[in-house]
C-alpha positions, 0 to 999 in steps of 0.5 A: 395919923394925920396927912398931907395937906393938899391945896385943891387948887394946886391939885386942880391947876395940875389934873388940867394942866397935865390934861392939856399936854396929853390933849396937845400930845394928840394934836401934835400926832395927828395934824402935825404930819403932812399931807402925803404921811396922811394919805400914805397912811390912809391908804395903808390903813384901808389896804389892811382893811381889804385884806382882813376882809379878803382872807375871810371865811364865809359860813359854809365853806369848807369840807362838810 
């Protein structure tokens, strides 16, 4: 019926431990491109966003 003994301090080290490497996982995705794969995909990024908008139907359109 007893547990495991969990040293909390241990505990705690590994939480912000493995929070850390998912933080510096998100850095090294985001500022560890150079600056025309930034620009590329900016510009991706908004040329989706244009034609998302594009292919829109405005309320009202149609048949009836």
């Amino acid at each position: 019926m007893s547990g495991d003994v969990v040293n909390l301090r241990m505990a705690r080290k590994r939480r912000d431990r493995t929070a850390k490497e998912a933080e510096a996982e998100r850095n090294r995705f985001e500022h560890g491109r150079s600056k025309a794969e930034r620009d590329l995909a900016r510009a991706r990024n908004e040329k989706a966003a244009r034609d998302h908008d594009a292919s829109r139907r405005e309320p009202g359109d149609g048949s009836s």
